[in-house]
C-alpha positions in Angstrom: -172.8 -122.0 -61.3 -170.4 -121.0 -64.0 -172.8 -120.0 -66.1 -174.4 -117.9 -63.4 -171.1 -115.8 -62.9 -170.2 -115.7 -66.8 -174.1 -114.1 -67.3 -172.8 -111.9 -63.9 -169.8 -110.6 -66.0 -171.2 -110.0 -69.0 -174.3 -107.6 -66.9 -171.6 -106.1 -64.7 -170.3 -105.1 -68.2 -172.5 -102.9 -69.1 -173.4 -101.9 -65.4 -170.1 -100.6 -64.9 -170.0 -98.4 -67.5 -173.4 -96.9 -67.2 -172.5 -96.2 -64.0 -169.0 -94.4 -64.7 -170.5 -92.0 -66.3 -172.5 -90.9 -63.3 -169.0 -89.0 -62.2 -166.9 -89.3 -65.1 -167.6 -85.8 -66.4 -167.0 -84.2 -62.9 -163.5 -83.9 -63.4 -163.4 -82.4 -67.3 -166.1 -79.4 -65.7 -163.2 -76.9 -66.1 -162.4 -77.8 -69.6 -166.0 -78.2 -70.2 -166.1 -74.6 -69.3 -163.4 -73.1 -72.0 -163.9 -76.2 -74.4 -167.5 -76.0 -75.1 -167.7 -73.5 -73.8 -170.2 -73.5 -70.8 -171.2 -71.5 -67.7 -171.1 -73.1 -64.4 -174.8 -73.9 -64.1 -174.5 -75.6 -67.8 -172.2 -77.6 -66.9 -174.4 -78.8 -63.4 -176.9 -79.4 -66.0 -174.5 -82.2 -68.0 -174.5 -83.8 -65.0 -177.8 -83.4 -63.4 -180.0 -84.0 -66.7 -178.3 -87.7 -66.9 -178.7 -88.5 -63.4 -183.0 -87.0 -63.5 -183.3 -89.3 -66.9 -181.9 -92.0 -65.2 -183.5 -92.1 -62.3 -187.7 -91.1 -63.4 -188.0 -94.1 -65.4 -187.0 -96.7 -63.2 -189.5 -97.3 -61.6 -191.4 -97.8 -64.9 -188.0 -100.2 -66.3 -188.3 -102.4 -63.8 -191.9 -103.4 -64.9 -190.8 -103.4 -68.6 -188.2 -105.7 -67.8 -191.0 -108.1 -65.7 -193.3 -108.1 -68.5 -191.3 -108.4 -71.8 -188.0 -110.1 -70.1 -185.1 -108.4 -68.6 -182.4 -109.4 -71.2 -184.1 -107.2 -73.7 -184.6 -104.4 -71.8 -180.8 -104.6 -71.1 -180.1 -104.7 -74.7 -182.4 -101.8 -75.7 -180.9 -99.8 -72.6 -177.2 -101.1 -73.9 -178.1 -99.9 -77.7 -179.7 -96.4 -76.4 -177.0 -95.5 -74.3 -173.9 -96.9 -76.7 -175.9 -94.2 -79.6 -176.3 -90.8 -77.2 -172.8 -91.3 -76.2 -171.4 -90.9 -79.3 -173.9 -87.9 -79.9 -172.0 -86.7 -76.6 -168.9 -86.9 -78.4 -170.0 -85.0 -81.3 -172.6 -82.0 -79.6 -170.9 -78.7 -80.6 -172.4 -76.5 -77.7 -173.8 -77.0 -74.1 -177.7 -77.3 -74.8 -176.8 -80.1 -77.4 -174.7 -82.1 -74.9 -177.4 -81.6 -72.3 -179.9 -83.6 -74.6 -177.6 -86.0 -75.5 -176.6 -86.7 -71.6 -180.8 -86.9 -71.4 -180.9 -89.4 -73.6 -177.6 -91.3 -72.3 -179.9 -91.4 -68.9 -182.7 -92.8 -70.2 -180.8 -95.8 -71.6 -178.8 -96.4 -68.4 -182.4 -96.6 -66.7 -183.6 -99.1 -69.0 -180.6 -101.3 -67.8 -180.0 -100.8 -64.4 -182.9 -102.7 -62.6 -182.4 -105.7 -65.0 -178.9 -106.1 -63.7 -179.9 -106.7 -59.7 -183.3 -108.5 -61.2 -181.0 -111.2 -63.0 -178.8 -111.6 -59.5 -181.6 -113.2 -57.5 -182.8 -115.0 -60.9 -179.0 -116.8 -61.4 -178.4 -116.8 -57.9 -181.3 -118.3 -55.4 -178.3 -119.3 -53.1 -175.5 -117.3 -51.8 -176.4 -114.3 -53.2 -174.5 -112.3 -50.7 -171.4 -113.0 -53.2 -173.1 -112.0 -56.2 -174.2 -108.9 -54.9 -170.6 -108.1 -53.4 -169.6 -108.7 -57.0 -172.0 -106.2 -57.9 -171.7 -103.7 -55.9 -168.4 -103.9 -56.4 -168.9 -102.4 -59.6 -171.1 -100.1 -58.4 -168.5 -98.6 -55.8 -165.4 -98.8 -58.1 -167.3 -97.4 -61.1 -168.6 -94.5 -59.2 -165.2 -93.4 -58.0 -163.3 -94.3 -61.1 -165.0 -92.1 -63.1 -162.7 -89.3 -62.0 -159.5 -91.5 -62.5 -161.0 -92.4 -66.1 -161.9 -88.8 -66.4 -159.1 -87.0 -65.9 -156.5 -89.5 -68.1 -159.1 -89.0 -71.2 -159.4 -85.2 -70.8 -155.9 -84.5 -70.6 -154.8 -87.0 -73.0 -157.7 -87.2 -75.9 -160.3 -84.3 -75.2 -163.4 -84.2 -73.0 -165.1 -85.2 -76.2 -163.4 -88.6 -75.8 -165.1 -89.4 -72.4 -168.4 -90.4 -74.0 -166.9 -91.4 -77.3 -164.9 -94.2 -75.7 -168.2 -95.6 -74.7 -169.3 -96.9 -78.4 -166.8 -99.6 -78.5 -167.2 -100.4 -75.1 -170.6 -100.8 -75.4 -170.7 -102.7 -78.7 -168.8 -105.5 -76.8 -171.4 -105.2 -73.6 -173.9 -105.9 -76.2 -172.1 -108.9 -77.6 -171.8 -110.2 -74.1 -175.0 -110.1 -73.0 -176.2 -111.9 -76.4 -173.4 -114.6 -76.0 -173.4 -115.3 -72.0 -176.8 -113.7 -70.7 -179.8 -116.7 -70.5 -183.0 -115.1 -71.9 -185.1 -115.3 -68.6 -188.7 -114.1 -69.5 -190.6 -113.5 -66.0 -193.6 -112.8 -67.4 -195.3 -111.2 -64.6 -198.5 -109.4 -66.5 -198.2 -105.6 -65.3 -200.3 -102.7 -66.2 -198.4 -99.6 -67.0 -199.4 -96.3 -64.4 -199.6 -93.6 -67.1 -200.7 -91.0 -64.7 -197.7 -92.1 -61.6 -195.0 -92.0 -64.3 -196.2 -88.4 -65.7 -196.7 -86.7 -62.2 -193.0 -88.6 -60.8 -191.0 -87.0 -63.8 -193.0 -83.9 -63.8 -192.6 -83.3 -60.1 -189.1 -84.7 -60.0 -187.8 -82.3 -62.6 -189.3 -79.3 -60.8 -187.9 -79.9 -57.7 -184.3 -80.5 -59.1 -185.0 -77.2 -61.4 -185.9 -75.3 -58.4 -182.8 -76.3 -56.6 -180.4 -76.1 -59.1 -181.7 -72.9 -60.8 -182.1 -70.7 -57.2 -179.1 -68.2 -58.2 -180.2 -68.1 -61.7 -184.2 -66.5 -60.5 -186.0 -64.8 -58.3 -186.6 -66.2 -54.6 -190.9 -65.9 -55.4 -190.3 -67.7 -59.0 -188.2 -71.1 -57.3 -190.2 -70.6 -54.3 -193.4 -71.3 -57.1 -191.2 -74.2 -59.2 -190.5 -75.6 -56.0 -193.9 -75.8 -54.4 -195.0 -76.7 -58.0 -193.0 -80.3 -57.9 -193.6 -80.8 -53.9 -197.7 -80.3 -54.9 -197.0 -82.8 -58.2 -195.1 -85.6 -55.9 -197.7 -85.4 -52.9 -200.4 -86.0 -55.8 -197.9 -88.8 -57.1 -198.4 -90.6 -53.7 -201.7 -90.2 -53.4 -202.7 -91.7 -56.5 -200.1 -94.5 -55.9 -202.7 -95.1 -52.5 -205.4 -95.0 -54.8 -204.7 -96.4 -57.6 -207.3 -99.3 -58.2 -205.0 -101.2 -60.9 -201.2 -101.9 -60.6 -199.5 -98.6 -58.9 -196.1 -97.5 -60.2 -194.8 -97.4 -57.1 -196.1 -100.7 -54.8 -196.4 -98.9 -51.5 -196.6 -102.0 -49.8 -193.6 -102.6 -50.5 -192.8 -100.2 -48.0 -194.7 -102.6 -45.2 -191.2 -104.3 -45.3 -189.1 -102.3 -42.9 -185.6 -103.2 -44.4 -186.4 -102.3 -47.9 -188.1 -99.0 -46.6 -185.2 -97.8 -44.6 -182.4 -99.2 -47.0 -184.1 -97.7 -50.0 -184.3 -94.1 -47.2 -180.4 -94.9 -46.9 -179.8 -94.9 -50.3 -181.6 -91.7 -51.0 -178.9 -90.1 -48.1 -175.9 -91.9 -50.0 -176.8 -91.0 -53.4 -177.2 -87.3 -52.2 -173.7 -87.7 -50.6 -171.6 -89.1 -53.4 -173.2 -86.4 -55.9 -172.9 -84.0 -54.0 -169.1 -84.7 -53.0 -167.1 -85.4 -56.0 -167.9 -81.9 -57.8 -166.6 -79.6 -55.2 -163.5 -82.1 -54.5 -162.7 -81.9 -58.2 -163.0 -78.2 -58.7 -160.8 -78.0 -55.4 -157.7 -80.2 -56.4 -158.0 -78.7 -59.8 -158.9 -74.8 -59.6 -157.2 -74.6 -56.0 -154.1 -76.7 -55.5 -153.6 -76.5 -59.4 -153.8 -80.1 -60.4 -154.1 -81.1 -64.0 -157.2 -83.5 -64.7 -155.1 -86.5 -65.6 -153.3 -85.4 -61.8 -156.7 -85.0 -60.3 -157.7 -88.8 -61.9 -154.5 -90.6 -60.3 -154.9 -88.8 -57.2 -158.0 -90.3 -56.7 -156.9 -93.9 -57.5 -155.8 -95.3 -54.2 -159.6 -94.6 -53.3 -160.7 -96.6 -56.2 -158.4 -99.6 -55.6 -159.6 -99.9 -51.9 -163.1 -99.5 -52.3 -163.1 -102.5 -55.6 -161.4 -104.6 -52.7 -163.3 -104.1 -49.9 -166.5 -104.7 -51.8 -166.2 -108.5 -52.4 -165.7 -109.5 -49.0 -168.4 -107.1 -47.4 -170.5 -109.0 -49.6 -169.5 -112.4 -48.5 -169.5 -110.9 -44.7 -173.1 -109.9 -45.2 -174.3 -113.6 -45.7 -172.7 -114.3 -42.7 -173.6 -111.3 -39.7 -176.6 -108.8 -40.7 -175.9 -106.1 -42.8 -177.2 -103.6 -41.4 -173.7 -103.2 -38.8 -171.2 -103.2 -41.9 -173.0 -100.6 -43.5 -173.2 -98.5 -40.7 -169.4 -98.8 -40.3 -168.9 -98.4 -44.1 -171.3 -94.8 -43.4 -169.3 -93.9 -40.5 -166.2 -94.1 -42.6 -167.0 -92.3 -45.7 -168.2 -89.5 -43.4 -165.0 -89.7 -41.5 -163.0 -89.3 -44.2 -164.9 -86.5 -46.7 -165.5 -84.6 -43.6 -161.6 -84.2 -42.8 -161.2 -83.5 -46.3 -163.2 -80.3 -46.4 -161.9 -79.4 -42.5 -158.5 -79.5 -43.5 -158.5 -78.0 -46.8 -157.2 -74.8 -47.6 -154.8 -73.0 -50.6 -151.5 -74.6 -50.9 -151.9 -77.1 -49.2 -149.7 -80.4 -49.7 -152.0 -83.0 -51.0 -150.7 -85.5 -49.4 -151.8 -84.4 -46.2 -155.5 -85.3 -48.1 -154.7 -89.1 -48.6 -156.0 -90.5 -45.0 -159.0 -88.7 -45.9 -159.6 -90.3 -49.3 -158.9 -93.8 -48.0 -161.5 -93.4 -45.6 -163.8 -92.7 -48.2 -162.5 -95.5 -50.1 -163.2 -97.8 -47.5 -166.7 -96.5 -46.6 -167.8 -97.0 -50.0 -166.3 -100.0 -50.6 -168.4 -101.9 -47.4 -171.8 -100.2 -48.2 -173.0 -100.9 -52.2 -172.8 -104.7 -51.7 -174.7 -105.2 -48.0 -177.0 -102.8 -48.3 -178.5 -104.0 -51.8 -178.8 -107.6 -50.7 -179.7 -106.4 -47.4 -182.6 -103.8 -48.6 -184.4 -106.2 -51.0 -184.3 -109.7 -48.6 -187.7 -110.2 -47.7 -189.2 -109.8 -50.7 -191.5 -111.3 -53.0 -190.4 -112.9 -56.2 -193.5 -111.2 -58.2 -192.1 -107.6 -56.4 -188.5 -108.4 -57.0 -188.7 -106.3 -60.3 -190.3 -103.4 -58.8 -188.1 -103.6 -55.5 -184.9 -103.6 -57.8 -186.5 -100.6 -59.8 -187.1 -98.5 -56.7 -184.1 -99.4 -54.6 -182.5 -98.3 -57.9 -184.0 -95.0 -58.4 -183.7 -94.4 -54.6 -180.0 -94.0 -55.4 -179.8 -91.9 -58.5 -183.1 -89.9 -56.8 -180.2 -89.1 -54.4 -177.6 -88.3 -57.0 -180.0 -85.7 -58.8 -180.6 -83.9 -55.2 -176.9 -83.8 -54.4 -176.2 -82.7 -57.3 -178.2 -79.9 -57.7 -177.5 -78.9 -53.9 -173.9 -78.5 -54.8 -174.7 -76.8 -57.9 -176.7 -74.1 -56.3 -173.9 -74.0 -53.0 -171.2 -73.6 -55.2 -173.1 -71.0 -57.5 -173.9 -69.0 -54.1 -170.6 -68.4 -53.2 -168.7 -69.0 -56.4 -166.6 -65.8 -55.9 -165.3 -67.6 -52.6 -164.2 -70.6 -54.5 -162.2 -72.5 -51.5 -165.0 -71.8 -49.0 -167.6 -72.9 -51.3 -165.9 -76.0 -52.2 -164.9 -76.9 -48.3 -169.4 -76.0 -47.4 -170.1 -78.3 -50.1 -167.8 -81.1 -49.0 -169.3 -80.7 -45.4 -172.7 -81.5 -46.5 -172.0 -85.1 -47.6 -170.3 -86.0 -44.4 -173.7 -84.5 -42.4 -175.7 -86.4 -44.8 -174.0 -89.7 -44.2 -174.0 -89.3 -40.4 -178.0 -89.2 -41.7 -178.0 -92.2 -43.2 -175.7 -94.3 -40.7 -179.2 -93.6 -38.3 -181.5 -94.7 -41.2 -179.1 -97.8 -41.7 -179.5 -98.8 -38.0 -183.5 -98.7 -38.3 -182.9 -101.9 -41.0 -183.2 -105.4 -39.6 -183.1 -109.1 -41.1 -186.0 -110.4 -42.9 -186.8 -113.5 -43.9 -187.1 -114.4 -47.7 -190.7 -114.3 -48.5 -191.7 -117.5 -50.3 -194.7 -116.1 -53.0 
């Protein structure tokens, strides 16, 4: 059992900072902006190019790491990732950072499924620990980023975001080789050429369309848009029809727990991309916070949520998951929704804190329930392809948020405050969302083939 939470550390690693830098580059957008420099929408595209890349393959990754083992795909994903963030470091204008954030998604896809695939692989028993471990990591990583974020900007450079990466992940990689067993699956799967072109292809369109809508005419994003809605309804289909191994299993989605929780975290994706930008151009461009200020304001949240998520773990072997996450949901709404009610210019943050905490608290009791929760029931042969799309449900909802609160922001970007305090709102109506989908989940036993 040791060994099981040393090979835990040593993924978690890696996860954590693959992760990070899902929000780390939130709070450097305003010196993005005059560093680079970059428009707006530029900068929306930093962020929503390495949340699409991550999340299109995954579904593909978590086959790959099936077939050919998932400790190498973690180490190709590690290696990938470590490289494109020092090309981060280095690009010299905004459509070079863009392609290196593209490739820095791609690598954090090849990872990410491995990570939950080795939890139910070193952990047959009490897994409800090992996932609040892990999505422990999830929750503090993805909050932390702006702490992280805003220390780095103001005291080495935006450049120095992704460039602290390489060392990191030179010592992810040595952990995984010294701590990580070399678990080879070897479930025989035949790669969907066809489902992986018309997901990304229909993906990008949509996120383009959403993103893009002050940048063209209404009849041209109308067209993009219909464009990837036509490309994903032909993606379905031909996952029905399919007469060899579909990319996406939709019986898989016969298991009602793993079709609401992956629903759920679509909804709680959406919300965490779509809060942190506005809340960060807020504290900074509004109330005048520095982004090292910004980074410590948002530290209490961090701290909660990292201790919170251990024990929601450990609660969800115990009582059903489904009635802490809804509570964890409830919470995070709570408190992002007061946030935007109550700001306004000038005011004290401190009034802001109660808020954050909330959030902190919320986020801290949903990661670990509802990924235990969402994939229980499941097949061992499916458990690759469940982590994979239970995975991209996620960052599927991160590139949606993300581009809705680019194109909100962008629509009334001469409002700044009232912009910022609409976007906020639309992660606590989303949440309410997916407390509704959360409820719809129930316990299911652990299938046995």
């Amino acid at each position: 059992m040791e060994k099981s939470w040393a090979a835990l550390f040593a993924l978690c690693f890696g996860f954590f900072m693959i992760l990070l830098d899902s929000t780390i580059v939130q709070v450097a957008v305003p010196s993005l902006m005059t560093g680079l420099p970059a428009t707006l929408n530029e900068v929306f595209w930093v962020n929503s190019v390495y949340l699409l890349t991550f999340a299109v393959p995954l579904l593909l990754t978590g086959r790959l790491g099936d077939r050919f083992g998932p400790r190498r795909l973690y180490l190709a994903g590690l290696v990938i990732f470590t490289a494109a963030s020092l090309w981060c470091g280095l690009a010299q204008d905004a459509p070079d950072l863009i392609a290196a954030r593209a490739v820095q998604g791609l690598g954090a896809a090849a990872l990410t499924p491995q990570s939950m695939a080795f939890i139910s692989y070193l952990f047959p028993t009490n897994r409800g620990a090992a996932m609040g471990a892990w999505g422990s990591v999830a929750g503090l990583a993805t909050i932390a980023g702006p702490v992280l974020g805003g220390l780095i900007t103001e005291t080495l450079g935006w450049e120095w975001i992704f460039i602290v990466n390489v060392p990191v992940g030179i010592i992810a990689i040595a952990l995984v080789l010294w701590l990580v067993p070399n678990w080879q699956p070897r479930h025989s799967h035949r790669f969907d050429v066809p489902g992986i072109v018309l997901s990304s292809l229909g993906l990008f369109a949509v996120v383009f369309g959403i993103q893009n809508g002050e940048l063209y005419d209404r009849t041209t994003i109308a067209a993009v848009l219909a464009t990837g809605g036509v490309l994903i309804a032909i993606f379905l289909w031909w996952q029905h029809k399919n007469p060899n191994e579909p990319l996406l299993p939709l019986r898989l989605f016969k298991n009602r727990t793993f079709s609401f929780g992956s629903l759920t975290g679509v909804l709680i994706g959406f919300a965490m991309a779509a809060m942190f930008i506005p809340l960060m151009i807020y504290l900074q461009s509004v109330l005048g916070m520095t982004p090292l200020e910004t980074g410590l304001f948002m530290g209490p949240m961090s701290v909660v949520s990292a201790i919170l998520a251990p024990f929601a773990g450990r609660l969800s072997d115990r009582i059903e998951g489904k009635y802490i996450i809804i509570v964890g949901l409830l919470a995070y709404a709570a408190g992002i929704g007061s946030v935007a009610v109550i700001a306004q210019p000038g005011l004290n943050s401190w009034a802001l804190v109660p808020g954050l905490l909330l959030c902190g608290v919320g986020i801290g009791t949903i990661f670990s329930p509802l990924s235990s929760t969402t994939i229980s029931g499941l097949a061992p042969s499916l458990i690759g392809a469940g982590a994979g799309i239970y995975n991209m449900s996620r960052q599927v909802g991160n590139v949606l948020g993300s581009a809705a609160a680019g194109l909100l922001m962008q629509i009334a970007s001469t409002e700044l405050l009232e912009a910022a305090r609409i976007t906020m709102l639309l992660p606590a109506l989303v949440l309410l969302g997916a407390a509704f989908t959360a409820a719809r989940m129930r316990k299911e036993l652990v299938a046995a083939h």
